[in-house]
VOPAGU-2260 file (C-alpha; in pm, 1 decimal, decimal comma):
REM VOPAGU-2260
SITE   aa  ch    i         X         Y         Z
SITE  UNK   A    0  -16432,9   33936,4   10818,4
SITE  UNK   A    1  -16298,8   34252,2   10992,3
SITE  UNK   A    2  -16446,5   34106,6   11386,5
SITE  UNK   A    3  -16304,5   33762,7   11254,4
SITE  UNK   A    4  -15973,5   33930,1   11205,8
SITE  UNK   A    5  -15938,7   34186,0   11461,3
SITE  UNK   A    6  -16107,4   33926,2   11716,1
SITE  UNK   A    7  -15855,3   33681,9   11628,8
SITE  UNK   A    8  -15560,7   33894,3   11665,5
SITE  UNK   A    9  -15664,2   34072,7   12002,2
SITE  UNK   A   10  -15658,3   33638,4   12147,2
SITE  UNK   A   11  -15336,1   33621,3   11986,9
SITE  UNK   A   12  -15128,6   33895,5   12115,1
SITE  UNK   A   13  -15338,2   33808,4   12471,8
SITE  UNK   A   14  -15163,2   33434,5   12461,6
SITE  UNK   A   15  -14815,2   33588,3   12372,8
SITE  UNK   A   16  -14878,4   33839,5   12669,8
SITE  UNK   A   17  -14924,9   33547,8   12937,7
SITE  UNK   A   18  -14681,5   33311,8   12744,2
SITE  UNK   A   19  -14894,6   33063,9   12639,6
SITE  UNK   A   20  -14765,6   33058,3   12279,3
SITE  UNK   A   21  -14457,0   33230,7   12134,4
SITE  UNK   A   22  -14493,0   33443,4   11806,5
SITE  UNK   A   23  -14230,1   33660,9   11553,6
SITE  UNK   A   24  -14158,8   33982,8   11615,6
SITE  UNK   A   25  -14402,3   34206,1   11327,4
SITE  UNK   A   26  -14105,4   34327,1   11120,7
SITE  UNK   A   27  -14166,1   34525,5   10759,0
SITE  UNK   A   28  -13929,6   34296,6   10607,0
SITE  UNK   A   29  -14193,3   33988,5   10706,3
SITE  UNK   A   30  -14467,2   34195,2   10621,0
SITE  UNK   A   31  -14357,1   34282,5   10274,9
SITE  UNK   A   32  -14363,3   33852,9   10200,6
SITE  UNK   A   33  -14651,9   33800,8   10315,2
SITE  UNK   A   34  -14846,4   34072,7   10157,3
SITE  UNK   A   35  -14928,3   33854,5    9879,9
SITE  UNK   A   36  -15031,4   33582,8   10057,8
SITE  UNK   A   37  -15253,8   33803,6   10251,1
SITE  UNK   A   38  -15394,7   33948,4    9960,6
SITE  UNK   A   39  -15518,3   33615,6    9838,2
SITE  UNK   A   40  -15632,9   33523,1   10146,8
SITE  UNK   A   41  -15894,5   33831,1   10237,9
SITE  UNK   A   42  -16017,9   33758,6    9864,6
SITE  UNK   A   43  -16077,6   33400,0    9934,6
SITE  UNK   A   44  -16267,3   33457,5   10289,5
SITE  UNK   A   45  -16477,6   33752,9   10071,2
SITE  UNK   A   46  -16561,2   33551,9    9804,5
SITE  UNK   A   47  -16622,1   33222,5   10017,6
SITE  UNK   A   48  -16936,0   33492,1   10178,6
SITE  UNK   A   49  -17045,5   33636,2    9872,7
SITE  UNK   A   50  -17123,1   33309,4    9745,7
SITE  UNK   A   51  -17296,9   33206,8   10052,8
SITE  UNK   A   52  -17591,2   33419,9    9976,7
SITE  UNK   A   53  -17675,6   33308,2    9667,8
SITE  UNK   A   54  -17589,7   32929,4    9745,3
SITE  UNK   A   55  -17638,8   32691,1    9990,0
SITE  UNK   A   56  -17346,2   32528,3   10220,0
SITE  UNK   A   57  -17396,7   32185,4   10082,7
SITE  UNK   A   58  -17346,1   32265,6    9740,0
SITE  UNK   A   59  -17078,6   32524,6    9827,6
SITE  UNK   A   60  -16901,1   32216,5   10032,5
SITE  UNK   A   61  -16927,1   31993,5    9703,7
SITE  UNK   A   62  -16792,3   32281,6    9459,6
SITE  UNK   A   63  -16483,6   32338,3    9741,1
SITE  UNK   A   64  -16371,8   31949,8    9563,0
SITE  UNK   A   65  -16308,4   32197,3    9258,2
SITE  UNK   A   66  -16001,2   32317,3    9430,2
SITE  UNK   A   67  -15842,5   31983,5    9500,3
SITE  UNK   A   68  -15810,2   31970,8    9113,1
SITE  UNK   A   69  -15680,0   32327,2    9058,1
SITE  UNK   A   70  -15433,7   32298,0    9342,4
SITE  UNK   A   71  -15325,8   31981,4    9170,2
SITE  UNK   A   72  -15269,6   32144,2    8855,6
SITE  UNK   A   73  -15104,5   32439,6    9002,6
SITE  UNK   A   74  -14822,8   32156,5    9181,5
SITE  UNK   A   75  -14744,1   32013,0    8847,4
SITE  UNK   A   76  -14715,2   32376,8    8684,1
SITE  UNK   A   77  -14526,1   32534,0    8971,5
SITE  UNK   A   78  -14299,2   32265,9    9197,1
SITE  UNK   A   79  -14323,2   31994,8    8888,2
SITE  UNK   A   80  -14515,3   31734,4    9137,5
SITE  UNK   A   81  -14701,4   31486,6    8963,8
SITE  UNK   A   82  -15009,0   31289,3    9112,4
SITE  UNK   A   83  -15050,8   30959,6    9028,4
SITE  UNK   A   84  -15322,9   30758,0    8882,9
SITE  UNK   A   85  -15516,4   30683,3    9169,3
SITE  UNK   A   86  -15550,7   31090,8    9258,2
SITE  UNK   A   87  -15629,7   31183,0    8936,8
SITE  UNK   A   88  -15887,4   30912,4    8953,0
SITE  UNK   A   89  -16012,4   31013,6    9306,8
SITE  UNK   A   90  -16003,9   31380,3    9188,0
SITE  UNK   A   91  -16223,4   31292,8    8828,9
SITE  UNK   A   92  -16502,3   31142,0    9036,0
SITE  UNK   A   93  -16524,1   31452,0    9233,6
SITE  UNK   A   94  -16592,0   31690,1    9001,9
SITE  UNK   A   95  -16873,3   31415,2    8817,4
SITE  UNK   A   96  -17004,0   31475,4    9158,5
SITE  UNK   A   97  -16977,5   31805,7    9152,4
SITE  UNK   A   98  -17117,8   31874,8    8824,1
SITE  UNK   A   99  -17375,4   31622,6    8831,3
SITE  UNK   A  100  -17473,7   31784,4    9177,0
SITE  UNK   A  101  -17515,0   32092,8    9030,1
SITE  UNK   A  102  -17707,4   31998,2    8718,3
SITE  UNK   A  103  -17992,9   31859,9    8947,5
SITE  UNK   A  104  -17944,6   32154,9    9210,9
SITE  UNK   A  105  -18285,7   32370,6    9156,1
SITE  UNK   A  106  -18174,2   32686,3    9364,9
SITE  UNK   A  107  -17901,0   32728,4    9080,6
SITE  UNK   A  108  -17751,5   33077,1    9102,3
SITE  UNK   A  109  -17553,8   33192,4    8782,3
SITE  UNK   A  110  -17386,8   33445,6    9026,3
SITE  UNK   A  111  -17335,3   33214,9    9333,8
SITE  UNK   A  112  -17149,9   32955,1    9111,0
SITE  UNK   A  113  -16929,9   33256,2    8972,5
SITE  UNK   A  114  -16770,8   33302,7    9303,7
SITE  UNK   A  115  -16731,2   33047,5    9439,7
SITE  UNK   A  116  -16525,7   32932,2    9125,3
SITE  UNK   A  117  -16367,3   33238,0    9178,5
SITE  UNK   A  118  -16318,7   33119,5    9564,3
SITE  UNK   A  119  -16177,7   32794,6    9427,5
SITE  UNK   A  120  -15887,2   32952,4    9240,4
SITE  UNK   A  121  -15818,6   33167,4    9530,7
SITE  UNK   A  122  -15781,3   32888,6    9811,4
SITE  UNK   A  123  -15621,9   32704,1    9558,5
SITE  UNK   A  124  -15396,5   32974,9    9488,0
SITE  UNK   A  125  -15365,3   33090,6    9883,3
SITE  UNK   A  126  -15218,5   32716,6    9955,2
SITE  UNK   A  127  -14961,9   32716,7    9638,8
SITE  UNK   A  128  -14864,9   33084,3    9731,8
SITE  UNK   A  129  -14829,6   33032,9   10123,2
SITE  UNK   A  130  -14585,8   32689,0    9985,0
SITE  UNK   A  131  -14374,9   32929,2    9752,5
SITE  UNK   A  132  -14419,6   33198,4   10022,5
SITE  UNK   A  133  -14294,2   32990,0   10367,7
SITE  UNK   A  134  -13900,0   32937,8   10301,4
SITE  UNK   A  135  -13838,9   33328,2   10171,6
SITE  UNK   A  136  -14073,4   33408,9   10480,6
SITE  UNK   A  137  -13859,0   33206,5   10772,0
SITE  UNK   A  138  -13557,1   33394,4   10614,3
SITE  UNK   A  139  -13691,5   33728,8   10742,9
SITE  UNK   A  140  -13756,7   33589,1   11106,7
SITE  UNK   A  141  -13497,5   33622,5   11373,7
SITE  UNK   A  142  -13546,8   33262,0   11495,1
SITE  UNK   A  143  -13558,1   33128,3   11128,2
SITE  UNK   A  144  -13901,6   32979,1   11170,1
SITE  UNK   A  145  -14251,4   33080,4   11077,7
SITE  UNK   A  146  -14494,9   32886,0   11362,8
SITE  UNK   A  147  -14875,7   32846,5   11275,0
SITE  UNK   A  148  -14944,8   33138,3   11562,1
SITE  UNK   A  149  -14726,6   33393,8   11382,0
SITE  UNK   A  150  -14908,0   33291,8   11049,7
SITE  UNK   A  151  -15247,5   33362,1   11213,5
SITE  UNK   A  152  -15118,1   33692,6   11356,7
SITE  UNK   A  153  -14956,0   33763,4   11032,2
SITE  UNK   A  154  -15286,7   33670,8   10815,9
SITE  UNK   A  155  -15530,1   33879,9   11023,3
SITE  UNK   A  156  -15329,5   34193,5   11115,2
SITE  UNK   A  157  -15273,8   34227,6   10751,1
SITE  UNK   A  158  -15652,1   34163,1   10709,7
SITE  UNK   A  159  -15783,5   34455,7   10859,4
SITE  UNK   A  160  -15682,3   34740,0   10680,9
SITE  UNK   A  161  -15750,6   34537,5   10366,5
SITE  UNK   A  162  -16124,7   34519,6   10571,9
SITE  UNK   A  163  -16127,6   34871,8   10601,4
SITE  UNK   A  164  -16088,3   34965,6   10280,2
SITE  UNK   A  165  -16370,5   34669,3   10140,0
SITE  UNK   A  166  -16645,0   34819,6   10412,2
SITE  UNK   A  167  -16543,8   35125,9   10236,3
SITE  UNK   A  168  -16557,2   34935,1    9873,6
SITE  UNK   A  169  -16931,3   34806,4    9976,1
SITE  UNK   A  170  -17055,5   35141,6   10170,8
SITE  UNK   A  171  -17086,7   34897,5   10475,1
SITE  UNK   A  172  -17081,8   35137,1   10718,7
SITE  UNK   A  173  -17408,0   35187,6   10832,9
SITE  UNK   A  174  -17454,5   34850,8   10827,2
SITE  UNK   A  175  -17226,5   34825,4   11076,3
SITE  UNK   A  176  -17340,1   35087,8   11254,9
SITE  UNK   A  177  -17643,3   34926,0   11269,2
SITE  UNK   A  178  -17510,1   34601,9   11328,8
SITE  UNK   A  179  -17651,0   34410,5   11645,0
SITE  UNK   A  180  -17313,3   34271,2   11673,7
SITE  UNK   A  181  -17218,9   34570,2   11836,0
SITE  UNK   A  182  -17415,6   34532,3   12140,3
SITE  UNK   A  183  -17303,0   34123,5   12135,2
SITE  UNK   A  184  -17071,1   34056,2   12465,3
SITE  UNK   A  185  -16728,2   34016,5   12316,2
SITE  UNK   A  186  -16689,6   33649,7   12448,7
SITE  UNK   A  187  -16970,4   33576,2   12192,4
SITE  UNK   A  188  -16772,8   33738,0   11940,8
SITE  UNK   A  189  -16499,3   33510,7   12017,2
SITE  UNK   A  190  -16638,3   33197,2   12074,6
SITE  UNK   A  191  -16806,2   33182,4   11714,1
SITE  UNK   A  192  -16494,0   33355,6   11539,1
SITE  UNK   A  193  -16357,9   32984,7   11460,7
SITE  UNK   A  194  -16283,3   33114,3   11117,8
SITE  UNK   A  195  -15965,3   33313,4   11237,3
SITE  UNK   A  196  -15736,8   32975,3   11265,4
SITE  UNK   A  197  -15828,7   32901,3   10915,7
């Protein structure tokens, strides 16, 4: 998550530099709204891995549905948006998929499932936050607007102290020390960090 992030913002500033695309100035004031956002987001990029090594991707894929429903839920509790029928019926059949899916899935992992639940809530939470989050955010711009560039620059310049401290959290050090991605070429490094625009 760290290369993702500090890959991702080294291409960003690089476009601004040759003005390619335009991005907000990096102002406290913007910094101290997004924070949360931010927050959410390193937890649900963490979690999304942690479950990947106890799970595989097409059961991870099928329990993503999961957050369809939540983020549902959340719009009715938070902006009082109701679905209609037709969604709710779209969104019942997908978790019968999903927990029929995982009743027959024989690499079942107890702690696999946990977060990726856990990644659920988070994504689910990351898209009704960054809603909530957006107008009080544009306020604290000096054009008034918030474009998908400054997001990305805003999402993984906040990431990487927050990546600091969790290879500090998990002792990852000499794992990265050891890491063969260190003697990678860096356009490697950028060519499969496709995660950043996320």
């Amino acid at each position: 998550m760290f290369y993702e992030s500090l890959v991702c913002v080294a291409i960003v500033y690089a476009l601004t530099f040759f003005g390619i695309i335009s991005t907000e100035p990096f102002t406290w004031k913007l910094v101290r709204v997004w924070i949360p956002v931010n927050i959410i987001f390193v937890g649900m990029l963490v979690t999304s891995n942690l479950s990947l090594k106890y799970i595989n991707i097409a059961m991870l894929t099928i329990l993503k549905n999961i957050t369809n429903i939540i983020t549902a839920l959340g719009e009715i509790y938070i902006f009082k948006k109701h679905q209609n029928n037709k969604v709710w019926a779209a969104l019942i059949f997908m978790v019968i998929s999903a927990i029929s899916r995982g009743i027959t899935n024989l690499s079942f992992h107890a702690v696999g499932y946990a977060w990726q639940i856990m990644n659920c809530f988070l994504t689910a939470a990351y898209s009704l936050t960054l809603r909530r989050v957006m107008d009080v955010a544009k306020q604290q711009t000096t054009s008034g607007n918030l474009n998908e560039f400054s997001m990305v620059l805003l999402n993984n310049l906040l990431s990487l102290p927050l990546g600091l401290l969790l290879i500090i959290v998990f002792n990852q050090w000499e794992y990265l020390y050891s890491s063969p991605i260190l003697r990678i070429p860096m356009f490697w490094v950028v060519a499969t960090s496709v995660d950043c625009w996320a």
